[in-house]
C-alpha positions in Angstrom: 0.0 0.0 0.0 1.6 3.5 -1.0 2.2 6.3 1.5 -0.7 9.0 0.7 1.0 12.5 1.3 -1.2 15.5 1.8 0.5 19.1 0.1 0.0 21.9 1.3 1.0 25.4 0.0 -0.7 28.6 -1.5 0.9 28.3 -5.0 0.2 25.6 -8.0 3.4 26.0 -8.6 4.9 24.9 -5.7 2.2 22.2 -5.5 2.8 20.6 -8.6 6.6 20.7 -8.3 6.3 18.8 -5.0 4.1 16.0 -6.5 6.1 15.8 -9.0 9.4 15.1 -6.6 7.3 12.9 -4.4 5.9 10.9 -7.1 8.8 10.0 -8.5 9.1 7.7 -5.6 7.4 4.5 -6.5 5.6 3.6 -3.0 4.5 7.6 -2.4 1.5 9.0 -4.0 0.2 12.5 -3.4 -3.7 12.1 -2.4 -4.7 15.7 -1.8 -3.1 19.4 -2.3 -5.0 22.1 -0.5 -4.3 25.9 -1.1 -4.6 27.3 2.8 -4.5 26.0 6.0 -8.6 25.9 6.2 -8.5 23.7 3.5 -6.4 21.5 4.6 -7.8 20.8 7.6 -10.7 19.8 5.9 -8.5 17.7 3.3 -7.1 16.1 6.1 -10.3 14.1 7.9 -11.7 13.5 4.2 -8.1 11.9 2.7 -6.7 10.8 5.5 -3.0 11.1 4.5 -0.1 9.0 6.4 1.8 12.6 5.6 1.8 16.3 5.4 4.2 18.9 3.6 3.1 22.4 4.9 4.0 25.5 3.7 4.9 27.8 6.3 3.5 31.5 5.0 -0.3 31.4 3.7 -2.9 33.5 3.5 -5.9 33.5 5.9 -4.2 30.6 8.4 -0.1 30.0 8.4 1.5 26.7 9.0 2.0 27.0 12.7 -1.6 27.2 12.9 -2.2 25.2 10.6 -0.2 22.4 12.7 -1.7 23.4 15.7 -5.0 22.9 14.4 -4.2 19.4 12.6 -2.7 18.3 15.9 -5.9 18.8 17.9 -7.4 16.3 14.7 -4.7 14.0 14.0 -2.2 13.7 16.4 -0.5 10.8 14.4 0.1 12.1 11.2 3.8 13.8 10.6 4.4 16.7 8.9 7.0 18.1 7.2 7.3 21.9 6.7 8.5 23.6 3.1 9.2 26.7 3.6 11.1 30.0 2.1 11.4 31.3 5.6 13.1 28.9 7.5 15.3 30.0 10.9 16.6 28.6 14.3 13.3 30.5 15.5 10.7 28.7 13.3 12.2 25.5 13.8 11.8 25.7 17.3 8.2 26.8 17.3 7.4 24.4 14.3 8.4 21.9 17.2 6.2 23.1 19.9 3.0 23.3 17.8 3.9 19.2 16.9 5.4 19.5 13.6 8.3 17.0 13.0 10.4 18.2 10.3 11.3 21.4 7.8 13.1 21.8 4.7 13.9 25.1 2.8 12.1 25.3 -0.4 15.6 27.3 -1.3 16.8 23.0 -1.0 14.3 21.2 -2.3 16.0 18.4 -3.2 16.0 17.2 0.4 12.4 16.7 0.5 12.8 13.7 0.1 15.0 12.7 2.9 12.5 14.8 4.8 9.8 12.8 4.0 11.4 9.2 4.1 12.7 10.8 7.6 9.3 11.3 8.9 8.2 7.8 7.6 10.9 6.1 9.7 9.2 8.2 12.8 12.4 10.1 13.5 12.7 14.6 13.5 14.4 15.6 10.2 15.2 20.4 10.6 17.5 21.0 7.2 18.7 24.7 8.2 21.0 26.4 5.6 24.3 26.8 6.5 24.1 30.0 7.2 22.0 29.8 10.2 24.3 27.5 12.0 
């Protein structure tokens, strides 16, 4: 059975390049994209994903919210923020509201480690370099 992964950003853009990465893997398939963190919550109970990718900065409800909000719902599912705004400081509050990993979209290619991270039940924070 493949791992249905829930996406979760404000562009198409970013959405389709994210299904597209995570497709690629044979045993992932994206069931669901939502545009804002509203819809997603109501994605969520309706697909019922084994995994999020969240975007951090939306309209109406960010990710932190977002989280929050999906945490009170599904305590069990894991996500995995994508974000362009990545620091020590989100990271640690992106833990605190349950979220269990983050990846810059400036590095996308390490989605995927994210993801199989996440799968495996362990944390998986990508900060750039320069905010070592």
């Amino acid at each position: 059975m493949n791992t249905r992964i829930l996406v979760v950003d404000d562009s198409p853009l970013v959405r389709q390049r994210l299904r597209d990465m995570l497709q690629q893997h044979c045993e992932w398939e994206v069931c669901g994209e939502a545009s804002n963190g509203r819809d997603a919550l109501e994605k969520v109970q309706l697909m019922k994903p084994d995994l999020i990718v969240l975007d951090f900065l939306m309209p109406g409800m960010d990710g932190l919210q977002t989280a929050r909000e999906m945490g009170k719902l599904v305590p069990s599912i894991p996500i995995l923020m994508f974000t362009m705004h990545l620091s020590k400081q989100l990271v640690e509050e992106a833990r605190n509201v349950g979220i269990r990993g983050a990846v810059p979209k400036s590095d996308a290619g390490r989605i995927i480690e994210g993801v199989e991270a996440l799968l495996r039940n362990e944390a998986y924070f990508s900060l750039n370099s320069s905010l070592d």
